[in-house]
C-alpha positions in Angstrom: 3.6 12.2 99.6 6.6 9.8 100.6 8.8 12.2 98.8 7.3 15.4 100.4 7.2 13.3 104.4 10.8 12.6 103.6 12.2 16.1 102.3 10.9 17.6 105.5 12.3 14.6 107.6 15.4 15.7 106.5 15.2 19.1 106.9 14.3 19.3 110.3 16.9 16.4 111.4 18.8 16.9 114.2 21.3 13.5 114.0 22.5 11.7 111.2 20.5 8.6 111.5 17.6 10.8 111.2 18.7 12.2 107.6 19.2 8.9 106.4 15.6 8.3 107.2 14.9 10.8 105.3 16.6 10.5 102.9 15.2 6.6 102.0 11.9 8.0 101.7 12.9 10.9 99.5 14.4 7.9 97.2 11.2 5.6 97.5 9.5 8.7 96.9 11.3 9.3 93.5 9.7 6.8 91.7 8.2 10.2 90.3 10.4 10.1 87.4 9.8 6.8 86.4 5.8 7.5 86.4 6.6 10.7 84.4 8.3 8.9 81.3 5.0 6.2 81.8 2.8 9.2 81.1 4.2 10.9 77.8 4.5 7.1 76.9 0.4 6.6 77.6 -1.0 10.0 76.5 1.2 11.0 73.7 2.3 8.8 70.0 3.5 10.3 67.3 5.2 13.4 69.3 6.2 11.4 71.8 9.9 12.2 71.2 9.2 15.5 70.9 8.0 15.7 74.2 10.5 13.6 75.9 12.6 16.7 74.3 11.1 19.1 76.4 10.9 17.0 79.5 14.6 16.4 78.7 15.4 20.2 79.3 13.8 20.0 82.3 15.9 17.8 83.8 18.8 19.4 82.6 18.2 22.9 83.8 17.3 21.1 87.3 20.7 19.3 87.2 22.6 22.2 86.0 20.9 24.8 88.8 20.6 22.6 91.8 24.3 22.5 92.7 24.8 26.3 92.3 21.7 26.7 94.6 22.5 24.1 97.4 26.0 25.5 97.2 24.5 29.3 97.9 21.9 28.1 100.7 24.8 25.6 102.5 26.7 29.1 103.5 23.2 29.7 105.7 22.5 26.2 106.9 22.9 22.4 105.3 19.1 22.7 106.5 18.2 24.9 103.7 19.2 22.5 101.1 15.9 20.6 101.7 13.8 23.5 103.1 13.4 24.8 99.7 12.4 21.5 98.7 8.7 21.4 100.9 7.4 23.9 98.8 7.5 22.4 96.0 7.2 19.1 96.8 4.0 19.8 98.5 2.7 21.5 94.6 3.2 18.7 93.4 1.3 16.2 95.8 -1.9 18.7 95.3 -0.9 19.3 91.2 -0.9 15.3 91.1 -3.9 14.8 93.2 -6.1 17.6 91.2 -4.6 17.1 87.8 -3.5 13.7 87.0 -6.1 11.4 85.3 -7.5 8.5 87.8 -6.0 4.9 86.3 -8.1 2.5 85.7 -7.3 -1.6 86.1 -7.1 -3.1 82.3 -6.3 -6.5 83.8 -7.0 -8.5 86.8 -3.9 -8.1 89.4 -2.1 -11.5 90.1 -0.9 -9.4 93.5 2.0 -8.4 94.4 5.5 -10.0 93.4 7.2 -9.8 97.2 9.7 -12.9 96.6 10.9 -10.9 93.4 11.0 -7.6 95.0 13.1 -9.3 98.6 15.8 -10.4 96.0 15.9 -7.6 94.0 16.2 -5.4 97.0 19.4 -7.9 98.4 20.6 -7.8 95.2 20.6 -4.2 94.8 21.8 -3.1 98.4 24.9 -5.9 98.3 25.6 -4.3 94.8 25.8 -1.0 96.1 27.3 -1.6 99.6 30.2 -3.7 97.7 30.8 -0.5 95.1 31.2 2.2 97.5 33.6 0.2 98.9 36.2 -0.3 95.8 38.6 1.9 97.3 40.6 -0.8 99.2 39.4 0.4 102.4 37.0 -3.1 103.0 38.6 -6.3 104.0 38.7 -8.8 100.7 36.8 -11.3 102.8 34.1 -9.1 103.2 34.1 -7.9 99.7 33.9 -11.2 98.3 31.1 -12.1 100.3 29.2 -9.2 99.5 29.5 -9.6 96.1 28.5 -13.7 96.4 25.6 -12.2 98.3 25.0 -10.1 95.3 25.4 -13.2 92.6 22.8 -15.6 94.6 20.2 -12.9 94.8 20.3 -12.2 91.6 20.0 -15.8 90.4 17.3 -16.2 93.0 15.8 -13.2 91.5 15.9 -14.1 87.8 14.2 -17.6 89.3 11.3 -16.1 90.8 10.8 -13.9 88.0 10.4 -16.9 85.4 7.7 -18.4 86.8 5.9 -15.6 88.6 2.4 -14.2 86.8 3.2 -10.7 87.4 7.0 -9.9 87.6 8.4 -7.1 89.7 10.6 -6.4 86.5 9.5 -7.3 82.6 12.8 -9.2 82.2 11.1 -10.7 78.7 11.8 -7.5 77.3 15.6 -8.4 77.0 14.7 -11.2 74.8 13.4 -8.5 72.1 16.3 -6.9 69.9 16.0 -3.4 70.6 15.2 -3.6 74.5 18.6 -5.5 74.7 20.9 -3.2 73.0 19.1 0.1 75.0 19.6 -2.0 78.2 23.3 -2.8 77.4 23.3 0.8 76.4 22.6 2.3 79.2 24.1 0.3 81.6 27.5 0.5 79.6 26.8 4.4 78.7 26.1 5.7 82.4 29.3 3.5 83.2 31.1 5.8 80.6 28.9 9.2 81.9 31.0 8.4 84.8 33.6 10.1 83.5 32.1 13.8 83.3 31.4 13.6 87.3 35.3 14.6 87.1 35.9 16.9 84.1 35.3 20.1 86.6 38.5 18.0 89.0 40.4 17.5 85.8 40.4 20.8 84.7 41.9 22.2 88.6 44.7 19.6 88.2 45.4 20.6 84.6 44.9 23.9 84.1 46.0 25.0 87.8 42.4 26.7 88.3 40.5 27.0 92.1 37.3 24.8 92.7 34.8 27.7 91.2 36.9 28.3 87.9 37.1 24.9 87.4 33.3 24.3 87.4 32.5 26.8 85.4 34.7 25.3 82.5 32.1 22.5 82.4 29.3 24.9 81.0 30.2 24.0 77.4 28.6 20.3 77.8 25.5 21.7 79.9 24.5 24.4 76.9 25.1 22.0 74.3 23.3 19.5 76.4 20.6 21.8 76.6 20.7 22.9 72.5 21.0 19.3 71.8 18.3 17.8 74.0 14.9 18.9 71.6 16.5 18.5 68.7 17.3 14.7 69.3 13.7 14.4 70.7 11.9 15.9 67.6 14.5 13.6 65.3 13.1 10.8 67.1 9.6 11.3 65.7 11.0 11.5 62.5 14.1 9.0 62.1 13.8 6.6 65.1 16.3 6.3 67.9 18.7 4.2 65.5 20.8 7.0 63.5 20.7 9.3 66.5 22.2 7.3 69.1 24.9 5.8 66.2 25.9 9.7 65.4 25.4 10.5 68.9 28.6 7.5 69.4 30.5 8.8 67.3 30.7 12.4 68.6 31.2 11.6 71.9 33.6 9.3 71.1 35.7 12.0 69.8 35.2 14.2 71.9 36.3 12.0 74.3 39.6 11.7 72.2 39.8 15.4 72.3 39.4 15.5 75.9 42.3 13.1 76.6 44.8 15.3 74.4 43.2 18.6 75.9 46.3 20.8 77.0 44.6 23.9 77.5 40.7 25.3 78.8 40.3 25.7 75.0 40.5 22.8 73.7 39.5 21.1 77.1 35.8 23.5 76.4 35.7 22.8 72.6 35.9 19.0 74.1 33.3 19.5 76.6 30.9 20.0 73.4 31.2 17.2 71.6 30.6 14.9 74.7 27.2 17.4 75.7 26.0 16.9 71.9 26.9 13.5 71.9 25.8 12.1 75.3 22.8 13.9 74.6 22.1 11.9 71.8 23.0 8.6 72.5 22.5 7.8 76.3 19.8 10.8 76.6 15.3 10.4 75.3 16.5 8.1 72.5 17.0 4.9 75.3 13.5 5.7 77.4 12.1 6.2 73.4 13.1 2.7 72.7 12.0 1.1 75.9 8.4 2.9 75.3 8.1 1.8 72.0 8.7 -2.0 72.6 6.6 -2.4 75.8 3.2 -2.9 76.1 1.2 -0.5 77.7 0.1 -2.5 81.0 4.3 -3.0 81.9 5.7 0.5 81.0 6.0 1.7 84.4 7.8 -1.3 85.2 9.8 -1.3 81.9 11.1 2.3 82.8 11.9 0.6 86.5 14.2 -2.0 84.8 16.1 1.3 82.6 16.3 3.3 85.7 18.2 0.8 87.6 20.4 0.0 84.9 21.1 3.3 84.8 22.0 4.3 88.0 24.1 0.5 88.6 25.8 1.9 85.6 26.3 5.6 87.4 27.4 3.6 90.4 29.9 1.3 89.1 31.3 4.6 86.7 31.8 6.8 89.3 33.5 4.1 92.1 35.7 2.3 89.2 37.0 5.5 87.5 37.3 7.2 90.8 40.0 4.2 91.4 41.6 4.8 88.7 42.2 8.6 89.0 45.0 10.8 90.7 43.6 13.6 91.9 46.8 14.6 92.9 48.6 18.1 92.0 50.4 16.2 89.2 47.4 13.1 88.9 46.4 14.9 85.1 47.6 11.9 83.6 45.9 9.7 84.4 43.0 12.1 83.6 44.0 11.8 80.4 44.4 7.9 80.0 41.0 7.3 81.3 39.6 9.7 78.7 40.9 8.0 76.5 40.2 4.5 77.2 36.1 6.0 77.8 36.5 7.2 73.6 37.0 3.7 73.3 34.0 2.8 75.0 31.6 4.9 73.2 33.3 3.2 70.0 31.7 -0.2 71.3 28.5 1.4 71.8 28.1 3.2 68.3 29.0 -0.3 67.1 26.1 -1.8 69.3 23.8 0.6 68.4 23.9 0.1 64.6 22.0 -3.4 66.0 18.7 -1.4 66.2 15.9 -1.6 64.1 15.2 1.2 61.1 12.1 3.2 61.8 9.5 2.9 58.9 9.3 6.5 57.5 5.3 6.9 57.9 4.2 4.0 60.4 3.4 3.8 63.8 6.1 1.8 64.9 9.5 0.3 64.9 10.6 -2.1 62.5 12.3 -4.0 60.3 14.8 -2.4 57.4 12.4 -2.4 54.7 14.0 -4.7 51.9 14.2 -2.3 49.3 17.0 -0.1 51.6 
């Protein structure tokens, strides 16, 4: 409902100030996603990955086909971007209300974690105000005082967290194995993911191509994105999230490598589908996989909180950091191609951290050790 009071808030807005209203309850609002990944985790087991799969496809078609549509209704009216929205936000209020099982309380609530959640929030916004501001533009004073802001909260944060009874965030889950390599994961693999918010620029000041050639030359990654996504989530029912994510490394880290050497739309395409394969595999189902595994059911929701802000502080520091280091000039495709391949390099590290992960016991329910006969 937050979502849906927010889409049309921001459809109907006649200033600026009004649109950003909106648009802070369309985010609040979003916390859809996070209670869609707790669902598969409560109501399905052994084909859990399988259905992460198709969920997974999903979210790709929506993130493939929701530029190409708000850049067809922006020619009518920046309006019409949310418009279409109402519809179906509204379904799914009354799908939710109608269709979604009622929860029930397993344990007695301790109450709300508000000291926890105020420094998170600080912590957060000082985070995010301090990277959209790497561009040089903000005074160094400034910057250096958001970013202590940033540092105290986040102590504060960890503080409260240690001693409250129920945490706004299960930071115990980093002390288990698995939970720490998928949060170092993600947070270093979105960093990385960074990278392909560009490819579409990188192929203009290559190749020489206008805006709408150029981001039709990232279609390779999206369909083998796409291909790739159910495969890896039926594997992960079979194999575990280990050997995907490890071979999932290693083929984005070359295509990475091919990227940074492309010279032509060929090579630049055949490029584009290693990294959709590969990203796919390692920094797609196989890290919300992990996280439902190793958390108990009463603190998934919040255990899918902690990944989704790892991701997008990785998203956010990728995009602002690599942006920096990019010349999106006429004759800026070097450094297109240095970046490239310093990010192959990256996804070198995290195949290495990855082979940290547990085995998956052919046959049991769960996660575990490397039997000792293997």
């Amino acid at each position: 409902m937050l979502f849906l009071f927010g889409t049309v808030t921001a459809a109907f807005s006649q200033s600026f100030e009004i649109l950003l209203i909106g648009r802070v309850f369309q985010g609040i609002g979003a916390v859809l996603s996070v209670l869609a990944i707790t669902i598969i985790g409560d109501y399905f087991d052994e084909t859990r990955g399988t259905i992460l799969g198709a969920f997974g496809v999903i979210i790709a078609l929506v993130y493939s086909l929701g530029p190409a549509i708000s850049g067809f209704l922006v020619n009518y009216s920046w309006h019409w971007v949310f418009i279409i929205n109402i519809p179906l936000a509204a379904a799914v209020v009354l799908l939710g209300y109608f269709l979604l099982p009622s929860g029930k309380v397993t344990e007695k609530y301790a109450g709300f974690d508000w000291k926890g959640m105020t420094f998170l929030s600080i912590a957060i916004a000082s985070i995010a105000y301090f990277i959209f501001n790497l561009s040089g533009q903000f005074q160094s004073s400034v910057q250096y005082l958001v970013f202590t802001v940033f540092i105290l909260a986040l102590i504060g944060f960890w503080w409260v967290e240690r001693k409250v009874m129920e945490p706004i965030l299960p930071i115990d889950l980093l002390k288990k194995r698995d939970t720490l390599i998928a949060s170092l994961v993600t947070l270093i693999g979105y960093f990385a993911m960074g990278g392909t918010y560009y490819l579409s620029t990188f192929a203009a000041v290559a190749f020489n191509l206008n805006y709408s050639m150029a981001a039709y030359m990232i279609l390779p990654m999206t369909i083998a994105s796409l291909i790739t996504t159910p495969i890896v989530g039926k594997l992960l029912d079979k194999t575990g999230a280990k050997p995907i994510m490890v071979i999932g490394g290693i083929i984005t880290a070359v295509g990475m490598l091919f990227l940074s050497y492309a010279s032509n739309p060929y090579t630049f395409g055949f490029s584009l589908i290693f990294i959709g394969v590969g990203n796919a595999s390692i920094v797609g189902n196989a890290l919300y996989y992990i996280f439902l595994d190793e958390t108990e059911k009463s603190k998934r929701a919040s255990g899918q909180a902690l990944l989704n802000i790892l991701l997008n502080t990785g998203s956010l520091l990728g995009g602002s950091i690599l942006a920096s280091a990019l010349d999106f000039s006429v004759s800026g495709a070097a450094s297109f191609h240095s970046v490239y391949l310093y990010l192959a390099a990256v996804y070198v590290f995290l195949t290495i951290l990855s082979l940290g992960l547990k085995y998956k016991i052919i046959g049991g329910d769960n996660q575990g050790e490397k039997p000792a006969n293997l």
